[in-house]
N, C-alpha and C positions, 0 to 999 in steps of 0.2 A: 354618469360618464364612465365608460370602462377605464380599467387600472393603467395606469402608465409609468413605464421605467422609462429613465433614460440617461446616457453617457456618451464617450467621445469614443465612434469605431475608429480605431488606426489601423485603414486598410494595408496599410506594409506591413503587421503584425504578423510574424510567421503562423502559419495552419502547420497543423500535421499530416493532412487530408484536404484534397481539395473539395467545396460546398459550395454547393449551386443555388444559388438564392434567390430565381424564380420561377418556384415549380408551385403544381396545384395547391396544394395546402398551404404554403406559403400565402397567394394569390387569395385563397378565397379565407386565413385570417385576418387580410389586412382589409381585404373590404368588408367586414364584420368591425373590423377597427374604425374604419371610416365612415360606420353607420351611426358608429358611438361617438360622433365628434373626435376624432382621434388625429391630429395634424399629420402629415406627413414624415415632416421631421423627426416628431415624438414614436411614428410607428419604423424608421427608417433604422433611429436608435434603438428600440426595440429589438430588431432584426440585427443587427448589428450585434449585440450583447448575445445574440444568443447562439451566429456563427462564433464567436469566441469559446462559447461553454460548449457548443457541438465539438469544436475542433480538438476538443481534449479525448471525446470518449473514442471509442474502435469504431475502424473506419469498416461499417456492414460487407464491404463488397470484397475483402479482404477474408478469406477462412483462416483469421488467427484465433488463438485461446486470448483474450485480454481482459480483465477485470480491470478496473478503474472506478475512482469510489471521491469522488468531486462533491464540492460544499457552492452553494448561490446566494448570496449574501445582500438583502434588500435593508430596508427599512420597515417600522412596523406601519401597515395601512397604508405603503406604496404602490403595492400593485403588481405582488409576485407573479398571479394567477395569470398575469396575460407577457407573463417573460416566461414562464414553463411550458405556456400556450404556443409561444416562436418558437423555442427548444422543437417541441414535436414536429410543428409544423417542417423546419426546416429537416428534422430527422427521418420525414415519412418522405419528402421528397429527395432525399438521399439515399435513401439503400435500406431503414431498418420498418421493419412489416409488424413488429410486434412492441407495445410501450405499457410500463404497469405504473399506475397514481395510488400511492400511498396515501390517502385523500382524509387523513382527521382521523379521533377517535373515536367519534360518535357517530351515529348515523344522517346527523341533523349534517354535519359537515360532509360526510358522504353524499350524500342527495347533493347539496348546496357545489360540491366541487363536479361532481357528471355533472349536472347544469349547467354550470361554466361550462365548461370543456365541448360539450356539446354545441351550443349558443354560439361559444368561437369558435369553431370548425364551419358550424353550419353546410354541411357537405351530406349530401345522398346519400344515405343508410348503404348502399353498396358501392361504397365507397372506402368509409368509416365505421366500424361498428364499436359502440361503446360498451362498455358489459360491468355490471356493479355488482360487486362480491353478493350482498344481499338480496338482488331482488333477479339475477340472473345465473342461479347457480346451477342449473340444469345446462347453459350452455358455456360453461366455464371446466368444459372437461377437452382433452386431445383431440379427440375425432370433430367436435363442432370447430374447434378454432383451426384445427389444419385445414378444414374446407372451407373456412371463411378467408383464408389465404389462398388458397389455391383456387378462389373465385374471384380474387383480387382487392379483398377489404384490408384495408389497414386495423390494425385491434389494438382498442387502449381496453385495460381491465385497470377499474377503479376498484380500489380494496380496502376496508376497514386497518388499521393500525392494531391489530389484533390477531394472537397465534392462529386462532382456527381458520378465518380469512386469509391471512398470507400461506398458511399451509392447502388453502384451497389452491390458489393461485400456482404456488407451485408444481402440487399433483401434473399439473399440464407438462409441466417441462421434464417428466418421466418419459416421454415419448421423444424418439433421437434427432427423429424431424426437427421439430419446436423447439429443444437442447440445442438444436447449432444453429438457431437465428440468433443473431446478436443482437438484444434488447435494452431498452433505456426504462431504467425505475427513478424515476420522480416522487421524492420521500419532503411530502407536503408537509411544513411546518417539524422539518426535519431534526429539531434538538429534541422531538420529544415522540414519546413513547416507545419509540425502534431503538434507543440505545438501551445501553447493559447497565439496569438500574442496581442489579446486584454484583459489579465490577469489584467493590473492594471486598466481597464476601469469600473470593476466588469460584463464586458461580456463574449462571449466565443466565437471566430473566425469560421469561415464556415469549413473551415477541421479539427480542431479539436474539434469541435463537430461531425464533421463525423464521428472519430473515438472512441470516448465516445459511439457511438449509436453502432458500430459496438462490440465493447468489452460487452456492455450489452446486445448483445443480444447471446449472447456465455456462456454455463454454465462453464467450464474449461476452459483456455486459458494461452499463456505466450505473454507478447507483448513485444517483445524485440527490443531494439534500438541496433544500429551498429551503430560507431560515432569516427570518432578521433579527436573529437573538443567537448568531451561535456560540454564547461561552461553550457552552458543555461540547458541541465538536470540534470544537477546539482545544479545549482542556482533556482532553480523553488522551488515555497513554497513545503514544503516533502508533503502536504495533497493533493495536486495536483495526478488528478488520475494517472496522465505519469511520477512522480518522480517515480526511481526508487526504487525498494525495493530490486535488488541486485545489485552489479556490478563487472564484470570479465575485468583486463587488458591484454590485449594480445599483446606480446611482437614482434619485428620484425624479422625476420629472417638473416641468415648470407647475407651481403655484400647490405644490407640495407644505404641508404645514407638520412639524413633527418636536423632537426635542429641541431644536434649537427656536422654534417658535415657541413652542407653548412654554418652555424653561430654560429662557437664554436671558439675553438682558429685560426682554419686556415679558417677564414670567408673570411681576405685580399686576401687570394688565392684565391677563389672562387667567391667572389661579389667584382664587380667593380664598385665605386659610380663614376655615372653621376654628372660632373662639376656642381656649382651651377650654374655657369656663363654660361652655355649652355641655348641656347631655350627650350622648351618641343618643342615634337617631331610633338603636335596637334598646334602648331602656324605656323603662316605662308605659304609661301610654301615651303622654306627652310627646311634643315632633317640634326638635329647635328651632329657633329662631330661624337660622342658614337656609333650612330645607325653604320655608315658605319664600325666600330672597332669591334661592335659586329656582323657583318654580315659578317668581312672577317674572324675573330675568328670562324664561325661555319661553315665555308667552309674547312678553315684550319683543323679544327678539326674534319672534315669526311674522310679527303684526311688522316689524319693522323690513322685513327682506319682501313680505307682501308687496309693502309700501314701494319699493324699488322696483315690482313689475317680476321677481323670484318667487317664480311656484314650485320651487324645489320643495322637499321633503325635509322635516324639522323635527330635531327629535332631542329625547331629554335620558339618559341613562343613569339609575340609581344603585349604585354596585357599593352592598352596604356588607356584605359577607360569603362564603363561599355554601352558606349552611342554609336548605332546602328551606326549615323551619323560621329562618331567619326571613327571607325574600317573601312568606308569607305574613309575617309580622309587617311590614312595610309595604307591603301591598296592599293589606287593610286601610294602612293609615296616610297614605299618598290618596288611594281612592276617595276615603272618604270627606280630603280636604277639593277631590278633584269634583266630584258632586258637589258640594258647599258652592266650589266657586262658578259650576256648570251652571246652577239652579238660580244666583245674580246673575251672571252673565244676559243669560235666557229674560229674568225679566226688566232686566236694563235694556236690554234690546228691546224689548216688547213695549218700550215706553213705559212701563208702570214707574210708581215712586218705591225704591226699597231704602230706606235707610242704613239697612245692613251692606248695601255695598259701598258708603263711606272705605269701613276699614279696607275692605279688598283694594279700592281706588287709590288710598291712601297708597299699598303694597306697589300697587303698578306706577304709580311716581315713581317711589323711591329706585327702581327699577329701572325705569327710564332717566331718569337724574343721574344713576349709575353711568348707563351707556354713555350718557350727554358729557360727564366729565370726562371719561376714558376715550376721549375725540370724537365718539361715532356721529356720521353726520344721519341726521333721521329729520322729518316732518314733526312739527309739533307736536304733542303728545294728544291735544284735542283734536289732530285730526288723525291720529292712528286708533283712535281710544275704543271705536267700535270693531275694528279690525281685530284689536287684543280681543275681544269679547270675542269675537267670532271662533277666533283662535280656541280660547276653552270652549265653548260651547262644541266645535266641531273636533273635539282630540280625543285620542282612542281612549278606551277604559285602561287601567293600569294593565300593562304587560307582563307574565311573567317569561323568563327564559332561562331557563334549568332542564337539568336533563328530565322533569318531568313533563315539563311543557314549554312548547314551542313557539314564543312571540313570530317569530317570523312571518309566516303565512297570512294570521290575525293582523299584522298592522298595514299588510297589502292594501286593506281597504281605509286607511285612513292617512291622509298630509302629517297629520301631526302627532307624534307618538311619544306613550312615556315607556322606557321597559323597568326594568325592577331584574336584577340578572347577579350569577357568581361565576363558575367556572367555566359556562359556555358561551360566555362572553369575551374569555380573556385569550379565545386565538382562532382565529378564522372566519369567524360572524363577524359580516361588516353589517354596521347601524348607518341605514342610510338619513345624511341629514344629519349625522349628529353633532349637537348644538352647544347644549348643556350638559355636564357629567360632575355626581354628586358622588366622589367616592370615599368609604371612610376602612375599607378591607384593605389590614393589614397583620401582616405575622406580629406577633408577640414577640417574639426571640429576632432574630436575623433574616431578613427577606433575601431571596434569591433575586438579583437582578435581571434573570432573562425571563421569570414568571412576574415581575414587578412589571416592568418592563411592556409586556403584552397585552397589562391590564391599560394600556394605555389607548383605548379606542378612542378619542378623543381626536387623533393623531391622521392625516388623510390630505385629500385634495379638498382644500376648505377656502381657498383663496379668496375667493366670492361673497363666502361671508362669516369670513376670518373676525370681522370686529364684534361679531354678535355670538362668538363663543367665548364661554367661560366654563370653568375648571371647577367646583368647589371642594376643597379637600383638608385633610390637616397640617399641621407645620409638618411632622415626620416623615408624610410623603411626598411631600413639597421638597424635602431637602432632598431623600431621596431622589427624586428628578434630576434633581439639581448635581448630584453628582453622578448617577449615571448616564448624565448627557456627557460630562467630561469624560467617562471611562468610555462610554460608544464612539465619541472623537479622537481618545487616545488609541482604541482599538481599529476603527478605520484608517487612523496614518498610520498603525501598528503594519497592516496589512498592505497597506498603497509601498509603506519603505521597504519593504521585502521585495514586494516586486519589481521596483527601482533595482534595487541592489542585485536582481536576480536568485534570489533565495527560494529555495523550495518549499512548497507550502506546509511540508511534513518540517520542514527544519528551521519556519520561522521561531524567532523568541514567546514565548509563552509566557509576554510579565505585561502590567498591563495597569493605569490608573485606577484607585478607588481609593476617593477621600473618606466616605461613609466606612471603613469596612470595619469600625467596632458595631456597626448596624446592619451590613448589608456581604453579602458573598456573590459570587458571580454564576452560581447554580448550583444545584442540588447534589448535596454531599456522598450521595449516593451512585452516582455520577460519576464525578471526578472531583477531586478535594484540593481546594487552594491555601496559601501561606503567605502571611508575609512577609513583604522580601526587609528580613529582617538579619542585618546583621551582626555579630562581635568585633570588636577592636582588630582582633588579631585573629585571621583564620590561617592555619599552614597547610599543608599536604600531609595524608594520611602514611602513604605508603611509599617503597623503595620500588622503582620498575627496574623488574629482572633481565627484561629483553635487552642483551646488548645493542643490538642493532636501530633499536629506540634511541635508545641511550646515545647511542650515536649521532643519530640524526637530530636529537635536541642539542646536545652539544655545538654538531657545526652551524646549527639556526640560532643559537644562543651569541655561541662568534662572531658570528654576520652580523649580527642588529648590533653587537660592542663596535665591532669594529668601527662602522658605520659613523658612528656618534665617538669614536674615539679621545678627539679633541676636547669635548666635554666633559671627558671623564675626569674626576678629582678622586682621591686616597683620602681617608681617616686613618689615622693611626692612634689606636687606643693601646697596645700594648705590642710585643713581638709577632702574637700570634694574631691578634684583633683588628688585621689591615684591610679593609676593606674598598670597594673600588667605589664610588657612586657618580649618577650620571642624574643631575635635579632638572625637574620643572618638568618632565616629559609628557604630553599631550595623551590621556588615555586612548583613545580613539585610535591614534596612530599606535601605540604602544600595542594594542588589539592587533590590529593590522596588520604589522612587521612582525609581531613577534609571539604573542598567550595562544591568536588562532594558526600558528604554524608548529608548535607544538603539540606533541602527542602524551597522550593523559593516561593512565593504570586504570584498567577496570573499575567502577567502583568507587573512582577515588572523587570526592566531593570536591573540592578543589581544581574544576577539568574546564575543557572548553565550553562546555553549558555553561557554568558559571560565570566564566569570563565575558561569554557572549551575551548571557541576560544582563552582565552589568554593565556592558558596552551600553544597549536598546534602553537599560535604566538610565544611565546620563545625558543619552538623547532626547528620551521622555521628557528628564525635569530638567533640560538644557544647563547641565551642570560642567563645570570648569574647572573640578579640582585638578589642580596638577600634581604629577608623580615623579616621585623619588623612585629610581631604581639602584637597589644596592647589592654588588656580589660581594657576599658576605664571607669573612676568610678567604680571600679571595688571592693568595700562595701558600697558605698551610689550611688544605680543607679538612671536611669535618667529617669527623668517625663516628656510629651512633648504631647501638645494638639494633638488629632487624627481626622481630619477633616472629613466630611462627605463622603467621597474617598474613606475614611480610609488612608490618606496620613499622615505623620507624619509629624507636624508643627519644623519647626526647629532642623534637629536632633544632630548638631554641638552647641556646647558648644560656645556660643560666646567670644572674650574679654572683661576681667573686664575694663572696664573705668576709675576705679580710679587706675592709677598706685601706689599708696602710700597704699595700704589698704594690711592687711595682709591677705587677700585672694584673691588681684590680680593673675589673671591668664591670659592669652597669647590668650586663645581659643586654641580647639580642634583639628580644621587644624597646627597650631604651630609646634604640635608635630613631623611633618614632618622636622622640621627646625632641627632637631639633627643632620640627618642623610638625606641627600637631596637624596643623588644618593639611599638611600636603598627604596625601596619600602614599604609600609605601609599598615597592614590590622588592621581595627580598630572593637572589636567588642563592640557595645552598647548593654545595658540591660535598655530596656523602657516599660515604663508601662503609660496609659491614665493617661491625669488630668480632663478628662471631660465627663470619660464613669464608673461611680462607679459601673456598674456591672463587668468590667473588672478586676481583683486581681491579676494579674500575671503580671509578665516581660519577653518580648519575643526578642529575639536576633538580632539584629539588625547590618547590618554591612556597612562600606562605605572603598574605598580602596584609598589611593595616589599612583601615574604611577609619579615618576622623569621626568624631561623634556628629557634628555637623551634618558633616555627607551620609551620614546612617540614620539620623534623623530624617532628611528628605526621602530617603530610599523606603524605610518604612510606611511610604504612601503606596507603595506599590505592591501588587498582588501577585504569586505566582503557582506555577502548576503544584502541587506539593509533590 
């Protein structure tokens, strides 16, 4: 079945650009869609998602300069390849003549993505001409592509994720012609290898510098990422030229099976954790218990979809490490249980007596007993029982799939397939059929969640024969699941309330659930580096803002929200000078609102609108309701406080009076928290230098307490560092 996205078009949606939505290319992917069993609805949405992502980038027909640099946001094993498909489609019938696919790192994904692309198009070579960095570099120069436009071909160049490829690619756009088409890059499984792996080195890595060279030398452009992992473009500093500046999520289609299926509430069904007390399956020569339960489970569970009139494809994937040496250790020892049971199978069928196939028989019970409790509804087992046989007897030889060899091609000729796989497994290779997945590959130290994450091919349009897959794995990757399904749920309503709220995609909040995170990080350190959102009792403001005219304008914003709430307000009176105003119970949210995001922040200063704003999105997150104390502190005799050469403010807390007996002992200024512990506290100061007499003013100053309670919670949460 080809890929399917889908979501709700709202045609009143403002465009930037108006997009004609039934032109040839359009036309002839949808009846490519429609060959693939693809409902109308499902291809309508399709089309629909993708006038939204077009209407972001430059409008072709238009000779402006515009760079535009857009994120597409799926799920893993939804069905990107045929949403980037409508993208062109609709781009080629609109005005833009030239499209580059960023297509994998490998060449296996290369190949595998021009074949898509191709396949849905399906259009007359002079029409469309597709060109792949590898196998058509003789016509990947200026004079062949300018005559392939000026004889009316549309040109996609499909490109390895690699400097010498993308610098092939760009050589073209040296010529002035080709320079002012305005082009769409399509950056295929876009969190990875095009960003700046050496970003905290203050360098800039070989590919993507490639790609920096290639977008400048293009007057218009859209470089769009396809991604259903994107921490890391997302976490990337927004100044970064590849942060995005918009981002579209694209929802999955009916009978869609992913995180919340395979590790949501019915995860026990689905994922069976490997005994601690088992061996891993790469020790010895020994092969545990798990492996043989999950190999007669995916036998059982072909013989059972047979049983149903399902001649789909059936497969079993063994992702035991990312290490070449390793997939050959477990290649040997899959096989050689795979023969054992090929060799009964064969003379059980053949009517001989073997008494050795007791124990196998035994295996495919307990297998089928499995299914039988977990609901599945299936045929007796004696009368699926030669089917199972058939099943081994006719399944491929173990597969390997590493970048030294390539299962792919090899399991064309078989229904039922085992692979044995590490790294070229975990983004782009779809396993058709797959059934069964035995996975035990995991980091040692802290896993990355968008490379965890990917390894999850498991994950797909499975609806069909959703009861007949299983998982097997261990407790630590199990949990892992388990909380990066909350952080990809947190991080989708992260996304969907921005857009609500109208917030730009450069200036959504950047903080985000993960319960796992003494286990697990949101991506590669090298990347972008996250923290967490961790904080002290008492944090204040660092410095004094010089700007009057600031200073100003925080003051009359400061006035307005008192005023406002005037009646509210109460006095403490701790001493002549320790009068202060406070106004309790205040609602943070609103507090945010009217008054931290209308104020303007010092350079620099920790204490700023970011802050305030992440921990707005934080109380939203963990639906929390502390309420706040707002207090102007000295609030008729303000406060004086050395201003260092920084401009840092020397002490901006009131200390303790030391003589307890004096009648203007006071507590200090942190104290004031001790009324009210669990409420939260925003304090405002009004300070003026004692050591800059051209200074005459008092400018607003503020410092917040977070309750231990409320800082405890917030510690689940993750943010950009």
């Amino acid at each position: 079945m080809v890929d399917k996205w889908l979501t709700v078009c709202d045609s009143e949606e403002p465009k930037t650009w108006s997009i004609s939505v039934d032109g040839y290319f359009r036309s002839n992917v949808e009846k490519r869609m429609l060959a693939d069993d693809m409902s109308l609805d499902a291809i309508n949405a399709v089309f629909c998602n993708a006038v939204r992502i077009l209407s972001h980038c430059p409008n072709p027909n238009i000779h402006e300069e515009i760079a535009e640099t857009g994120i597409v946001i799926g799920k893993v094993q939804s069905g990107k390849t045929s949403n980037f498909i409508s993208v062109l489609a609709l781009a080629f019938d609109n005005g833009y003549d030239i499209a580059i696919v960023l297509g994998g790192n490998t060449l296996d994904l290369l190949k595998q993505n021009a074949t898509r692309i191709k396949s849905a198009f399906n259009v007359d070579s002079e029409k469309l001409t597709v060109l792949k960095t590898n196998d058509n570099k003789t016509l990947i120069n200026p004079a062949r592509i300018k005559d392939f436009l000026e004889n009316g071909h549309k040109v996609i160049i499909v490109g390895l994720k690699h400097n010498k490829h993308i610098d092939q690619i760009a050589e073209i756009f040296e010529n002035s012609y080709l320079a002012s088409k305005s082009v769409l890059i399509i950056d295929d499984e876009g969190d990875q290898a095009t960003l700046n792996t050496r970003a905290y080195k203050n360098s800039i890595s070989k590919t993507y510098g490639s790609v920096l060279n290639l977008k400048n030398k293009l007057k218009s452009h859209c470089f769009l990422s396809v991604t259903a992992t994107p921490q890391a473009n997302i976490l990337i500093e927004t100044f970064d030229t590849l942060s995005p500046d918009f981002g579209e999520l694209v929802y999955p289609g009916e009978g869609y099976c992913g995180l919340q299926t395979f590790h949501g509430e019915d995860c026990d069904k689905y994922v069976y954790e490997i005994p601690a007390k088992e061996p891993n399956l790469l020790d010895g020569t020994g092969v545990p218990p798990s492996v043989y339960k999950a190999m007669a489970m995916f036998f059982v569970g072909n013989a059972i979809r047979k049983s149903r009139g399902d001649m789909g494809d059936h497969a079993m994937l063994i992702h035991p490490s990312q290490k070449k040496y390793d997939h050959k250790i477990v290649e040997v020892k899959i096989q050689s249980i795979l023969d054992d049971w090929k060799s009964k199978a064969k003379t059980k069928l053949a009517g001989h007596r073997d008494i050795s196939y007791i124990s196998l028989r035994k295996q495919l019970v307990e297998a089928y007993d499995n299914f039988v409790s977990d609901g599945v509804i299936c045929l007796p087992f004696e009368e699926i029982e030669n089917e199972i046989l058939y099943r081994i007897k006719a399944c491929s030889p173990v597969l390997v799939c590493n970048s030294d060899e390539n299962a792919s091609e090899n399991s064309e000729h078989y229904k039922t397939n085992i692979f044995v796989g590490g790294n070229l497994v975990e983004r782009g290779i779809t396993i058709k059929g797959l059934a069964v997945t035995y996975i035990t590959r995991r980091a040692k130290g802290k896993s990355n969640v968008d490379n965890t994450e990917q390894r999850a091919r498991w994950f797909g349009y499975k609806s069909r024969y959703l009861d007949v897959c299983r998982v097997f794995t261990t407790k630590d990757i199990k949990d892992d699941f388990t909380s990066i399904l909350e952080h990809d749920e947190d991080m989708w309503a992260s996304i969907e309330r921005a857009q609500e709220r109208g917030i730009p995609f450069k200036e959504m909040p950047r903080i985000f659930k993960l319960a796992r995170s003494a286990f697990l990080r949101l991506t590669r350190a090298n990347v972008a580096k996250t923290e967490n959102f961790a904080l002290s009792e008492w944090k204040p403001q660092k410095y004094f803002m010089l700007d009057k005219q600031k200073v100003e304008n925080n003051t009359t914003t400061i006035d307005s929200f008192r005023r406002k709430y005037s009646k509210k307000i109460a006095f403490e009176h701790h001493n002549d000078v320790q009068i202060h105003a406070v106004l309790c119970e205040q609602d943070y949210h609103v507090l945010f609102g009217e008054l931290l995001s209308k104020l303007e922040y010092v350079e620099g200063e920790i204490l700023n609108k970011r802050y305030f704003t992440l921990l707005d999105e934080a109380f939203l997150k963990l639906n929390l309701n502390t309420p706040v104390d707002v207090y102007w502190v000295r609030d008729t005799k303000h406060s004086t406080r050395k201003i260092n050469d920084d401009n840092s403010i020397d002490q901006l807390f009131q200390g303790r009076n030391p003589n307890v007996s004096s009648a203007l002992y006071y507590e200090g200024d942190r104290s004031l928290a001790d009324k009210q512990p669990e409420h939260i506290q925003l304090q405002i100061h009004f300070v003026k230098p004692t050591n800059r007499p051209e200074i005459n003013f008092y400018a607003p100053t503020l410092a917040i307490y977070i309750p231990e309670n409320c800082a405890c919670e917030l510690e689940k949460l993750v943010v950009r560092a």
